[in-house]
PDB file of N, CA, C, O and CB in Angstrom:
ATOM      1  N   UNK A   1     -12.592   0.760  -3.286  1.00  0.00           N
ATOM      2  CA  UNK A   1     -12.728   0.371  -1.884  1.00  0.00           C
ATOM      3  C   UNK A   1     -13.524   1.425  -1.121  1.00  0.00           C
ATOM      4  O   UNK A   1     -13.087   2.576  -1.095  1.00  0.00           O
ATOM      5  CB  UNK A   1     -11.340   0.169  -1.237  1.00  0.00           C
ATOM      6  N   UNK A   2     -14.369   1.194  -0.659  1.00  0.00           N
ATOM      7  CA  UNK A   2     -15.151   1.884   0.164  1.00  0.00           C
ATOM      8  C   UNK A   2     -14.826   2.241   2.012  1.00  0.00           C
ATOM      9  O   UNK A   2     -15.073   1.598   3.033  1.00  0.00           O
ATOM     10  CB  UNK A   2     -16.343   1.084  -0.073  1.00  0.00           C
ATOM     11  N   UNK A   3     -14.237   3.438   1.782  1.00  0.00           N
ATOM     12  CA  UNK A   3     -13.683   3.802   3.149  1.00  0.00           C
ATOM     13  C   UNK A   3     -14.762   4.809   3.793  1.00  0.00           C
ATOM     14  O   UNK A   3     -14.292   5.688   4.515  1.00  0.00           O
ATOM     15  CB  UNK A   3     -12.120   4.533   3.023  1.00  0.00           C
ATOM     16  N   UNK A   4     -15.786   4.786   3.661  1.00  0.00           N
ATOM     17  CA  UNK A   4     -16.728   5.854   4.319  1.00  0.00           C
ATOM     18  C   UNK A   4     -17.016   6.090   5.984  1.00  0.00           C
ATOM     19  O   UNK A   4     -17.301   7.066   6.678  1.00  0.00           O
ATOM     20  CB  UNK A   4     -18.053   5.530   3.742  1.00  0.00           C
ATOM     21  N   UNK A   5     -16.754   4.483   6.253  1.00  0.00           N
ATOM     22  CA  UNK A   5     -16.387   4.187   7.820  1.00  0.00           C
ATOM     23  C   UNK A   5     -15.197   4.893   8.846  1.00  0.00           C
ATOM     24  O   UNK A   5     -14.948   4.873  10.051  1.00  0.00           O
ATOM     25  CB  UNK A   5     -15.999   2.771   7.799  1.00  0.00           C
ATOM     26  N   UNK A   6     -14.442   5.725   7.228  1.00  0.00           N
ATOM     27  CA  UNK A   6     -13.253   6.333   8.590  1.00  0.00           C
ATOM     28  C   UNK A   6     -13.525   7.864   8.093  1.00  0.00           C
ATOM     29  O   UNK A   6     -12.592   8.666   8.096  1.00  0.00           O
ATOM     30  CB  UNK A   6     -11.040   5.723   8.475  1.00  0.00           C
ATOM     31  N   UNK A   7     -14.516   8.153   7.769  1.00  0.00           N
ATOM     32  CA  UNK A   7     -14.975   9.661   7.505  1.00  0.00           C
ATOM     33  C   UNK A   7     -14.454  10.689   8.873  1.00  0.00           C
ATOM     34  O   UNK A   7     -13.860  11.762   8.774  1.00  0.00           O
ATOM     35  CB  UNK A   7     -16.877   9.677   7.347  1.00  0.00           C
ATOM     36  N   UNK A   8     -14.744  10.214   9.737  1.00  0.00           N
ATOM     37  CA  UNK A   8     -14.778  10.815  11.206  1.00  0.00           C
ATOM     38  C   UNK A   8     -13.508  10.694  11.882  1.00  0.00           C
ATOM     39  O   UNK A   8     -13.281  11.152  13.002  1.00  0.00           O
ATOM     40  CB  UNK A   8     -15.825  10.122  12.117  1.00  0.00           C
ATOM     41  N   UNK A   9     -12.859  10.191  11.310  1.00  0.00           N
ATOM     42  CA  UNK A   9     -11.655   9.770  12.285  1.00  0.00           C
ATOM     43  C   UNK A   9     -10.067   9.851  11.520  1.00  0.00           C
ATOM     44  O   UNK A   9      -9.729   9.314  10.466  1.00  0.00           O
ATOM     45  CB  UNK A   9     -11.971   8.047  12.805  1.00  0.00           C
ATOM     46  N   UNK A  10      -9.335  10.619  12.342  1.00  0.00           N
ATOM     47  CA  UNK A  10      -8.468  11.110  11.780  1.00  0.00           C
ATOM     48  C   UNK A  10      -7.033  10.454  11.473  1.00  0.00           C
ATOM     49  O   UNK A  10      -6.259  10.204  12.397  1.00  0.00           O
ATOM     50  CB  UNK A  10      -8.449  12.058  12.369  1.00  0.00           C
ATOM     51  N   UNK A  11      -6.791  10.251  10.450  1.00  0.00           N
ATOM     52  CA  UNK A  11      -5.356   9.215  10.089  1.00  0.00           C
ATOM     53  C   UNK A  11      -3.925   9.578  10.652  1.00  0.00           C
ATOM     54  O   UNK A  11      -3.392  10.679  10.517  1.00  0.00           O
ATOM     55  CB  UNK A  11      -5.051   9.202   8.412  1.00  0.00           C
ATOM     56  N   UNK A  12      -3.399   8.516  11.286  1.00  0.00           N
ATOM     57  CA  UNK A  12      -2.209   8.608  11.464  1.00  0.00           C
ATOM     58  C   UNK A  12      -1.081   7.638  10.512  1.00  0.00           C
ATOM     59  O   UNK A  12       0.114   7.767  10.248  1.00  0.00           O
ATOM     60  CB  UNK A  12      -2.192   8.409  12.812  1.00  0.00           C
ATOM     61  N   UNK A  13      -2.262   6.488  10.115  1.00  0.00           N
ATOM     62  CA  UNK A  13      -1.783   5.629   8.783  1.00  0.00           C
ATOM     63  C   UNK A  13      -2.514   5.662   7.748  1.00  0.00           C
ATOM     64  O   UNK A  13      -3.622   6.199   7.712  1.00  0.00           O
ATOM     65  CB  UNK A  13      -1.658   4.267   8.943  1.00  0.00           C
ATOM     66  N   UNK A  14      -1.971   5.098   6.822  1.00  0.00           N
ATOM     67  CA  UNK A  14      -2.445   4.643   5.597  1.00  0.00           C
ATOM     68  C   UNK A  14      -3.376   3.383   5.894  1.00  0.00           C
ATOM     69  O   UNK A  14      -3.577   2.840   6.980  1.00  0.00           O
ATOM     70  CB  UNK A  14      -1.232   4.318   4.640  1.00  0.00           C
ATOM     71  N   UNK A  15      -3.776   3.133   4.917  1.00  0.00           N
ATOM     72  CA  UNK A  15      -4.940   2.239   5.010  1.00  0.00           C
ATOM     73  C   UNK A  15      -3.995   0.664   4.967  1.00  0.00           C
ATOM     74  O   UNK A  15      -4.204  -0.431   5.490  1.00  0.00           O
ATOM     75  CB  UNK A  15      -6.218   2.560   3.526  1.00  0.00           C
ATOM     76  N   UNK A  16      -3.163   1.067   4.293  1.00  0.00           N
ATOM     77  CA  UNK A  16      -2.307  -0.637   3.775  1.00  0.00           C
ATOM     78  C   UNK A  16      -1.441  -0.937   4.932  1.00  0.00           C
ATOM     79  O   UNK A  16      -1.016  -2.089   5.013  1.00  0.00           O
ATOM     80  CB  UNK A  16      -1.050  -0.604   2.145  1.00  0.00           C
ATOM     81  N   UNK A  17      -1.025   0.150   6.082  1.00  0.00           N
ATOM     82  CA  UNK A  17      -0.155   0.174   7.616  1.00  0.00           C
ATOM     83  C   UNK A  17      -1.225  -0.588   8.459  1.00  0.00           C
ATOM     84  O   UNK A  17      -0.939  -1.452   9.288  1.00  0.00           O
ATOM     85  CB  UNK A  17       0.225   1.985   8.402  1.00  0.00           C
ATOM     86  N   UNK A  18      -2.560  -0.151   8.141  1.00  0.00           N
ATOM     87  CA  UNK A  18      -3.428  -0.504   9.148  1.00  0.00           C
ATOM     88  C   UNK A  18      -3.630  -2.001   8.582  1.00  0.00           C
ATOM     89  O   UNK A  18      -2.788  -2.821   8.948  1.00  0.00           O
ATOM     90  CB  UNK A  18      -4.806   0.509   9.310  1.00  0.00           C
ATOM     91  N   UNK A  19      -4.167  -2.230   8.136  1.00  0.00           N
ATOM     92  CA  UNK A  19      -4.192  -3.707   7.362  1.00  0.00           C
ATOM     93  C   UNK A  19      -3.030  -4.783   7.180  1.00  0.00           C
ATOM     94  O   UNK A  19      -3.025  -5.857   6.577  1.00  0.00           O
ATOM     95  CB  UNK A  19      -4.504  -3.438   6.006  1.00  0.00           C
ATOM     96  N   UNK A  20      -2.325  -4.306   7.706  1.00  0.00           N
ATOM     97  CA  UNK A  20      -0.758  -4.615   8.050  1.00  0.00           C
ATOM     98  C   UNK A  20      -0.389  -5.346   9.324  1.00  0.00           C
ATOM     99  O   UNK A  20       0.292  -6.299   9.704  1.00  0.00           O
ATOM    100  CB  UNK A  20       0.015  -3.306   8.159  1.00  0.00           C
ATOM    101  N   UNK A  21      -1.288  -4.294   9.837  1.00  0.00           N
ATOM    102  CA  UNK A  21      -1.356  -4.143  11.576  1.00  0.00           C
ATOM    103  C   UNK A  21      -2.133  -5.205  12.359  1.00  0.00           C
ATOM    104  O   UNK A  21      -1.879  -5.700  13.457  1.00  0.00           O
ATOM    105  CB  UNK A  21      -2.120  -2.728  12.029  1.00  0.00           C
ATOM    106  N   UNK A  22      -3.491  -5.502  11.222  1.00  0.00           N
ATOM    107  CA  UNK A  22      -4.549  -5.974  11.603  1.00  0.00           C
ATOM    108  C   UNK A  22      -4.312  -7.226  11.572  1.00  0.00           C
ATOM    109  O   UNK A  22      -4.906  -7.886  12.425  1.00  0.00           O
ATOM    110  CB  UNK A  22      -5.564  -5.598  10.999  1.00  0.00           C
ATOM    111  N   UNK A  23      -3.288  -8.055  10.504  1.00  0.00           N
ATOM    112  CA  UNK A  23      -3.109  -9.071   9.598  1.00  0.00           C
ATOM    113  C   UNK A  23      -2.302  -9.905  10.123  1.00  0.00           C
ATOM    114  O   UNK A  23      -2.333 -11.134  10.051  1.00  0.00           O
ATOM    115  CB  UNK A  23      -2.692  -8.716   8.409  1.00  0.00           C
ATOM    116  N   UNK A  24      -1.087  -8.788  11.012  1.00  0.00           N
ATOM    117  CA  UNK A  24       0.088  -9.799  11.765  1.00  0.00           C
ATOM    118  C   UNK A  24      -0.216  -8.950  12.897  1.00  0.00           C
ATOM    119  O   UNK A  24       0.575  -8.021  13.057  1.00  0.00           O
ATOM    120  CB  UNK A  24       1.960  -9.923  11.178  1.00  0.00           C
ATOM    121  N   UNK A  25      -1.270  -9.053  13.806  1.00  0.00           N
ATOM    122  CA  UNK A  25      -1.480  -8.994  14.704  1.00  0.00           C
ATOM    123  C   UNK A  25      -0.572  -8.156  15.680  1.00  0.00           C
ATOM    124  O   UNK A  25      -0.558  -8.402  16.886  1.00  0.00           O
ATOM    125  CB  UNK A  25      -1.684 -10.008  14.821  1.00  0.00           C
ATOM    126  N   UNK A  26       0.188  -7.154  15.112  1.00  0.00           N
ATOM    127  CA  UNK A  26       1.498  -6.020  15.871  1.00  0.00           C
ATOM    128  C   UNK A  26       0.606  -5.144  17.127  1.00  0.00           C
ATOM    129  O   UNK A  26      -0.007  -4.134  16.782  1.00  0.00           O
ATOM    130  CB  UNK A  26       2.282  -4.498  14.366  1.00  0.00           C
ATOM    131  N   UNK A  27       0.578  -5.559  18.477  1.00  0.00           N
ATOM    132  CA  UNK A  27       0.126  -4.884  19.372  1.00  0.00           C
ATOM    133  C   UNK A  27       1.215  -3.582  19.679  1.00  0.00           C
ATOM    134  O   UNK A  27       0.988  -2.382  19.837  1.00  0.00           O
ATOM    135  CB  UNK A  27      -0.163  -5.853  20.487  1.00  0.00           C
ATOM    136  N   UNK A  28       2.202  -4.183  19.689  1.00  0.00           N
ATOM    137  CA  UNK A  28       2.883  -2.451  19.959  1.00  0.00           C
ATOM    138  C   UNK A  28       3.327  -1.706  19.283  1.00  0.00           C
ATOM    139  O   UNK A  28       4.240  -0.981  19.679  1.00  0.00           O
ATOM    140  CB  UNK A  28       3.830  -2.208  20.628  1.00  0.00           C
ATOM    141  N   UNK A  29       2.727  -1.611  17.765  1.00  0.00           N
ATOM    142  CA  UNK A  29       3.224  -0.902  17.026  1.00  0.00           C
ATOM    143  C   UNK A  29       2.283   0.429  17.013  1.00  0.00           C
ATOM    144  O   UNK A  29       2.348   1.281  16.127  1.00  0.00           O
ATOM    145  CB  UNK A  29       3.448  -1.627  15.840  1.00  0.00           C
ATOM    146  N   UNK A  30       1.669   0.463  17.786  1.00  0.00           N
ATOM    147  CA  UNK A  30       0.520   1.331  17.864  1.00  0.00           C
ATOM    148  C   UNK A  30       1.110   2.797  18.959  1.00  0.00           C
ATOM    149  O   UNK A  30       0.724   3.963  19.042  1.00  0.00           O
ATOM    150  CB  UNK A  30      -0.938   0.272  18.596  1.00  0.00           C
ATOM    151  N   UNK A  31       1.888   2.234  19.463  1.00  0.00           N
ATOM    152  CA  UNK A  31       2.508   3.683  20.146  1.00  0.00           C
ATOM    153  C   UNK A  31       3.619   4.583  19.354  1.00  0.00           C
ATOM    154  O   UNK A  31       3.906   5.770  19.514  1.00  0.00           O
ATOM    155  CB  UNK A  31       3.287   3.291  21.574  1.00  0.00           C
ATOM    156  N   UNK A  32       4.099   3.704  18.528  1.00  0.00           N
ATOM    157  CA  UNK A  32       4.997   4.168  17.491  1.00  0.00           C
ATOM    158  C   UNK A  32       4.750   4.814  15.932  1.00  0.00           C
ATOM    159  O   UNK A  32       5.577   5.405  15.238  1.00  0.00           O
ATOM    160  CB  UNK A  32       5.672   3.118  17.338  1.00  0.00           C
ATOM    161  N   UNK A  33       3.153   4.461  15.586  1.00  0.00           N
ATOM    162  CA  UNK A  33       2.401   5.298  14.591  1.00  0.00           C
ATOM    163  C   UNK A  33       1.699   5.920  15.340  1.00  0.00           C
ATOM    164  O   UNK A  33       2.046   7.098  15.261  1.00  0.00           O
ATOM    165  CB  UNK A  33       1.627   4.702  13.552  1.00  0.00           C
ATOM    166  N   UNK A  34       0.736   5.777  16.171  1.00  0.00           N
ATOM    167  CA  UNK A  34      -0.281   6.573  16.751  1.00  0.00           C
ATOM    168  C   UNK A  34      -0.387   7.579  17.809  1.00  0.00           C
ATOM    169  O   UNK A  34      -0.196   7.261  18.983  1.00  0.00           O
ATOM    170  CB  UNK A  34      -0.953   5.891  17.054  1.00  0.00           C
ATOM    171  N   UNK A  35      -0.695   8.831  17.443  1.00  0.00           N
ATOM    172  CA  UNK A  35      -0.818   9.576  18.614  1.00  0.00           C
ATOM    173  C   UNK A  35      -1.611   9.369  19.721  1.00  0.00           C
ATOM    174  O   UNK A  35      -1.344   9.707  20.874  1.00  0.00           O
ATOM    175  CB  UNK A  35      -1.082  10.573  18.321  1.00  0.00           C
ATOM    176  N   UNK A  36      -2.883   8.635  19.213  1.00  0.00           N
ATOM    177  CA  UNK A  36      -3.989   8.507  20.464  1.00  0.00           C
ATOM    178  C   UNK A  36      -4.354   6.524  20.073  1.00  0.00           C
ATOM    179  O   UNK A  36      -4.908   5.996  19.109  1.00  0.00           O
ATOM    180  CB  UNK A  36      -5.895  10.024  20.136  1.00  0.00           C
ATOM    181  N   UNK A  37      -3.730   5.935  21.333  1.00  0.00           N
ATOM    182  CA  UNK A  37      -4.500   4.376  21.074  1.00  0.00           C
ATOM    183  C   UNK A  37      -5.760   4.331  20.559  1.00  0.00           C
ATOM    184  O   UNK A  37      -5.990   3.803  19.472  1.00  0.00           O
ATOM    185  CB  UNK A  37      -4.718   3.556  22.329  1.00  0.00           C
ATOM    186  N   UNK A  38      -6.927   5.036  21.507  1.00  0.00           N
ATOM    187  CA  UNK A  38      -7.741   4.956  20.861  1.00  0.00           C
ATOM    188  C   UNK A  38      -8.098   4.751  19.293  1.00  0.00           C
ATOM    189  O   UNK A  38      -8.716   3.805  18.804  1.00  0.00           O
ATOM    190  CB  UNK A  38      -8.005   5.631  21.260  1.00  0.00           C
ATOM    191  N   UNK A  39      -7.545   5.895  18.622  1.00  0.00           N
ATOM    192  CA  UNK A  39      -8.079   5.714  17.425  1.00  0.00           C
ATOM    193  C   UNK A  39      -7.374   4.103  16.893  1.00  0.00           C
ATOM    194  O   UNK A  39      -7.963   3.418  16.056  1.00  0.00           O
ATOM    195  CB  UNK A  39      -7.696   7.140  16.458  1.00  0.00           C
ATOM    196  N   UNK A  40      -6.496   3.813  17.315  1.00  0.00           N
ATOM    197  CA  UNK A  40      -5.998   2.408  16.981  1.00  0.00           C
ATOM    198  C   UNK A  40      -6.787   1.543  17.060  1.00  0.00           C
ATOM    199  O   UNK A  40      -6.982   0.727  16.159  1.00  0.00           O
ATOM    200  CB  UNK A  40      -5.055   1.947  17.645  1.00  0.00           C
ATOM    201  N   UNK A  41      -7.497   1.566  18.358  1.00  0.00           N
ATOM    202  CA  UNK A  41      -8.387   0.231  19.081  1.00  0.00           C
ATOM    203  C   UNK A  41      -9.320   0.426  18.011  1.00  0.00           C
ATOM    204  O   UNK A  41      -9.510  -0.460  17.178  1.00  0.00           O
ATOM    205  CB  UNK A  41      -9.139   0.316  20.897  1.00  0.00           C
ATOM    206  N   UNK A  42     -10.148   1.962  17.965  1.00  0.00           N
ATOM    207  CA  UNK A  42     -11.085   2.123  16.553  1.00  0.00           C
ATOM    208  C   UNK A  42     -10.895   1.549  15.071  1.00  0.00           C
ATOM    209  O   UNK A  42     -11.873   1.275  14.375  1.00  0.00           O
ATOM    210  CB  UNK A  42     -11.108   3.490  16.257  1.00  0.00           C
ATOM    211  N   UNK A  43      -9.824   1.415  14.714  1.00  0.00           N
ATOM    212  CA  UNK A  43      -9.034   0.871  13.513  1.00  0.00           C
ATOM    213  C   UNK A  43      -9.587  -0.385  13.372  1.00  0.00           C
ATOM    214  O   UNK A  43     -10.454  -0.759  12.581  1.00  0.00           O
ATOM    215  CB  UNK A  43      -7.451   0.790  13.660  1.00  0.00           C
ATOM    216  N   UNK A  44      -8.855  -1.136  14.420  1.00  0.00           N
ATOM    217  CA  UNK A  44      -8.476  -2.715  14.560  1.00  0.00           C
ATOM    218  C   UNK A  44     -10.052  -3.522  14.350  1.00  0.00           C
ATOM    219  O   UNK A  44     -10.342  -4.494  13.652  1.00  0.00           O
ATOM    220  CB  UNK A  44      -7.668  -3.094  16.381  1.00  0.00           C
ATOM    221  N   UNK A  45     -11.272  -2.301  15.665  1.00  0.00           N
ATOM    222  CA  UNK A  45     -12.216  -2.996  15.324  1.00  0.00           C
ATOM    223  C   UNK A  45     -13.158  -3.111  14.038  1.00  0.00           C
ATOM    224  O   UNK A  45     -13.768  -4.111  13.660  1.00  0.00           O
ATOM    225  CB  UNK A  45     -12.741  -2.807  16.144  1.00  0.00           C
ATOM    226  N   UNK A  46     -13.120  -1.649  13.370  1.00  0.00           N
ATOM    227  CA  UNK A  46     -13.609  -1.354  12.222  1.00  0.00           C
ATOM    228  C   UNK A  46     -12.969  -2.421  11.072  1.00  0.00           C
ATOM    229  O   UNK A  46     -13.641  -2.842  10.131  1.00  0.00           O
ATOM    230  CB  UNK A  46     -13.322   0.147  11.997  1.00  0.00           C
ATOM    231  N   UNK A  47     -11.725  -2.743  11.282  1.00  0.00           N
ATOM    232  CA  UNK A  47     -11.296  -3.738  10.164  1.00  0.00           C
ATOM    233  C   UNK A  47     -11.912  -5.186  10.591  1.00  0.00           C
ATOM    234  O   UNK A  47     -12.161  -5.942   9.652  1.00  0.00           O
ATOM    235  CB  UNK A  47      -9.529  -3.814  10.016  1.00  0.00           C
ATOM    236  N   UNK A  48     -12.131  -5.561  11.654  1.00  0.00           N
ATOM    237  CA  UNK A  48     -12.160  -6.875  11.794  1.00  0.00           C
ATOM    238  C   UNK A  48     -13.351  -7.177  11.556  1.00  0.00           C
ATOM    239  O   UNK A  48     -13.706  -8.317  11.254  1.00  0.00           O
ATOM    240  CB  UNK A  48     -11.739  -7.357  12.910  1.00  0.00           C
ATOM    241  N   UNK A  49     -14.393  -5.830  11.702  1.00  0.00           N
ATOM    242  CA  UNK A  49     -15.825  -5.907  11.150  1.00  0.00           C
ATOM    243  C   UNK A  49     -15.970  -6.128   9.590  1.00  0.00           C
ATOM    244  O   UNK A  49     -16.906  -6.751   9.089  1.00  0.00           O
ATOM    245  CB  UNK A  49     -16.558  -4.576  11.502  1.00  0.00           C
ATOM    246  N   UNK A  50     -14.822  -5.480   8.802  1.00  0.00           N
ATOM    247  CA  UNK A  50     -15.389  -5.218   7.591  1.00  0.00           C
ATOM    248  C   UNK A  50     -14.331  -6.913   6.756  1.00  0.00           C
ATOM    249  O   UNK A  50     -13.105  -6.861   6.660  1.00  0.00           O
ATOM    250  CB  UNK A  50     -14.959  -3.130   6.955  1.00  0.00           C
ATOM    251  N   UNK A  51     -14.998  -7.961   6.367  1.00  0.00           N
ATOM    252  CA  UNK A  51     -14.213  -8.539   5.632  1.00  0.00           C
ATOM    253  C   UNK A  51     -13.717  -8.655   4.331  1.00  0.00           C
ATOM    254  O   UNK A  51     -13.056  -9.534   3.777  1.00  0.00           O
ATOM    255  CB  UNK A  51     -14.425  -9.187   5.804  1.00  0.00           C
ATOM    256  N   UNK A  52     -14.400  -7.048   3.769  1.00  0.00           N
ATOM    257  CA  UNK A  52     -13.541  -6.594   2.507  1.00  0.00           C
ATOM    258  C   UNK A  52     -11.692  -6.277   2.702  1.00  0.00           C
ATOM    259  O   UNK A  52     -10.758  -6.407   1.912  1.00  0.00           O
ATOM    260  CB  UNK A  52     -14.338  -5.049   2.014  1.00  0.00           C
ATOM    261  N   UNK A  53     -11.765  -5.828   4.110  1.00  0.00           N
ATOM    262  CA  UNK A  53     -10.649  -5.359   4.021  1.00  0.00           C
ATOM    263  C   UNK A  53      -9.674  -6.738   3.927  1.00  0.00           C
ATOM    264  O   UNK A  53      -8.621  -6.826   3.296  1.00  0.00           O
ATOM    265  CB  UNK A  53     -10.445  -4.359   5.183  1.00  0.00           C
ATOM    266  N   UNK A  54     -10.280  -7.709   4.675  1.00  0.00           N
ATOM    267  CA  UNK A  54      -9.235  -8.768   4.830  1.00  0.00           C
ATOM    268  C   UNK A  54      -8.817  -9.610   3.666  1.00  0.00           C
ATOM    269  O   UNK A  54      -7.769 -10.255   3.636  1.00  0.00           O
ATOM    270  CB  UNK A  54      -9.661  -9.662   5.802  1.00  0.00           C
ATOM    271  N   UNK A  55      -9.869  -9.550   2.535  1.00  0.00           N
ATOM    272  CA  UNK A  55     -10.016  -9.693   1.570  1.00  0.00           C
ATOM    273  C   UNK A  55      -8.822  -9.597   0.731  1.00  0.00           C
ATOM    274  O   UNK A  55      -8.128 -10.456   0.188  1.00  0.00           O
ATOM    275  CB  UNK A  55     -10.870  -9.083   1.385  1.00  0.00           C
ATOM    276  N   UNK A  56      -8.741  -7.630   0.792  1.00  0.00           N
ATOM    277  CA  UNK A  56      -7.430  -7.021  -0.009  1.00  0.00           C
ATOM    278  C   UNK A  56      -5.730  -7.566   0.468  1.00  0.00           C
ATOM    279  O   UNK A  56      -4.675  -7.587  -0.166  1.00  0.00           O
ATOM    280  CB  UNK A  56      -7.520  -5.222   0.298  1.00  0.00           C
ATOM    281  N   UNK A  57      -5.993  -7.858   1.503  1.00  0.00           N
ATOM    282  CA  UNK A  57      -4.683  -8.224   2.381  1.00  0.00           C
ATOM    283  C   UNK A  57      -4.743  -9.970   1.363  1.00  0.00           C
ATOM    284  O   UNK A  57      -3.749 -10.436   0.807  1.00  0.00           O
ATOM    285  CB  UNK A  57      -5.017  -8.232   4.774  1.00  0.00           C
ATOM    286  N   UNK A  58      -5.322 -10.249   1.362  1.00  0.00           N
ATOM    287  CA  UNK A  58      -4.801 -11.512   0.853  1.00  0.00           C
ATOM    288  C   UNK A  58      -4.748 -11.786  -0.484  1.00  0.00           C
ATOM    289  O   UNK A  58      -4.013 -12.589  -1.059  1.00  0.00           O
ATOM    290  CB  UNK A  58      -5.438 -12.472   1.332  1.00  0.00           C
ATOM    291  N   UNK A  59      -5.834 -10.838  -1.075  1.00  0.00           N
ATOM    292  CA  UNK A  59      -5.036 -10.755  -2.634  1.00  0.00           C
ATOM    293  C   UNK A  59      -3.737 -10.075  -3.057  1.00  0.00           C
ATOM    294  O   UNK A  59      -2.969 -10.461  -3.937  1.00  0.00           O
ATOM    295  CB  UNK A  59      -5.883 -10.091  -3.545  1.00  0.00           C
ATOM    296  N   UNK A  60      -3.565  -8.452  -1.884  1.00  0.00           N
ATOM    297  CA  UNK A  60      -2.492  -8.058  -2.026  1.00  0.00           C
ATOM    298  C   UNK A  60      -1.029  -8.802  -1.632  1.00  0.00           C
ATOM    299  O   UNK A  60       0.011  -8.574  -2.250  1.00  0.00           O
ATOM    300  CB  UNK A  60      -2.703  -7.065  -1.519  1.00  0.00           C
ATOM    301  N   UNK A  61      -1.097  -9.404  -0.893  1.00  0.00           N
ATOM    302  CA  UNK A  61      -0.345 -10.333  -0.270  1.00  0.00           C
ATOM    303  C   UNK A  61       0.922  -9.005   0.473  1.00  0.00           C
ATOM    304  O   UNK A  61       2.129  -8.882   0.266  1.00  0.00           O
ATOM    305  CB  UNK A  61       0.282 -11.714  -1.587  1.00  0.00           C
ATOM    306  N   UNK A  62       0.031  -8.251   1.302  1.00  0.00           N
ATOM    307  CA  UNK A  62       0.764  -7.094   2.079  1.00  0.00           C
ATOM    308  C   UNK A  62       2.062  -7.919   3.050  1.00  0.00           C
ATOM    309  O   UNK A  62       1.830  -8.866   3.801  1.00  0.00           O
ATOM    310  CB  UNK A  62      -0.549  -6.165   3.223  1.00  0.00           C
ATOM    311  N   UNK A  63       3.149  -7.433   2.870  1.00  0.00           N
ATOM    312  CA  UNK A  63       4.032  -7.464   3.848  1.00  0.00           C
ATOM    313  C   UNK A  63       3.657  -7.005   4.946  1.00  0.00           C
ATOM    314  O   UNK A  63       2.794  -6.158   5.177  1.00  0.00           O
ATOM    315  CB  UNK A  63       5.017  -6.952   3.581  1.00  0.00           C
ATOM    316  N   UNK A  64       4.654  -7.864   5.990  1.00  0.00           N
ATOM    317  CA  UNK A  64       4.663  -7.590   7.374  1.00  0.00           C
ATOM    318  C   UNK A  64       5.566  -6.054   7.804  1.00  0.00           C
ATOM    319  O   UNK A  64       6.633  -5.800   7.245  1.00  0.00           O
ATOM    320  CB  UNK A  64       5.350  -8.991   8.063  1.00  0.00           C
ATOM    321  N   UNK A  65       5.261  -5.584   8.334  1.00  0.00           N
ATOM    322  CA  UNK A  65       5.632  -4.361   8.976  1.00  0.00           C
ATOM    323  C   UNK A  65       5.936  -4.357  11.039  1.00  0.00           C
ATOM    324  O   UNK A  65       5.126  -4.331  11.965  1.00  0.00           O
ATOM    325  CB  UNK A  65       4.209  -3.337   8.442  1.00  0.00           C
ATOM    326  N   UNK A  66       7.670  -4.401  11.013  1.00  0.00           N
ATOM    327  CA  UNK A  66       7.798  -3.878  12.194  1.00  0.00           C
ATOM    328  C   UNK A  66       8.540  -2.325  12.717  1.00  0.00           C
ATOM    329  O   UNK A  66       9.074  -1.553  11.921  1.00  0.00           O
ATOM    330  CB  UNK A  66       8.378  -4.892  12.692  1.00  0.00           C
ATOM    331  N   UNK A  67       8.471  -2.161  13.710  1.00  0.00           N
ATOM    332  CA  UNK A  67       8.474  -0.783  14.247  1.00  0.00           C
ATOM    333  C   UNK A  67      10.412  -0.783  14.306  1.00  0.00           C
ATOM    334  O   UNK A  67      11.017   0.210  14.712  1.00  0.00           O
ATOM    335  CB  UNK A  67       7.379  -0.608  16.078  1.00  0.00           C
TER     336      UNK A  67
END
């Protein structure tokens, strides 16, 4: 999987939390992993750009995650 897009930006999740996040649509779970929204809002859009990621979510068949 090619993560070169989050070179710059510093994790507060895992890649499979974020894709998690992205998948069941959890708006407030973002104050409860994240120190800065921002980098969240950065997340959400970088995934929704890339449709590899959405890809893995549905072969992985990732569980839902609440706070």
């Amino acid at each position: 999987m090619d993560v070169t897009l989050f070179e710059n930006i510093t994790f507060s999740l895992t890649v499979f939390d974020l894709l998690n996040i992205y998948y069941h649509k959890v708006r407030y779970i973002a104050s409860i992993y994240l120190v800065n929204e921002l980098y969240f809002i950065t997340y959400i859009i970088i995934i929704c750009k890339n449709k590899k990621y959405v890809n893995i979510i549905n072969n992985n068949k990732v569980l839902p995650i609440y706070p």
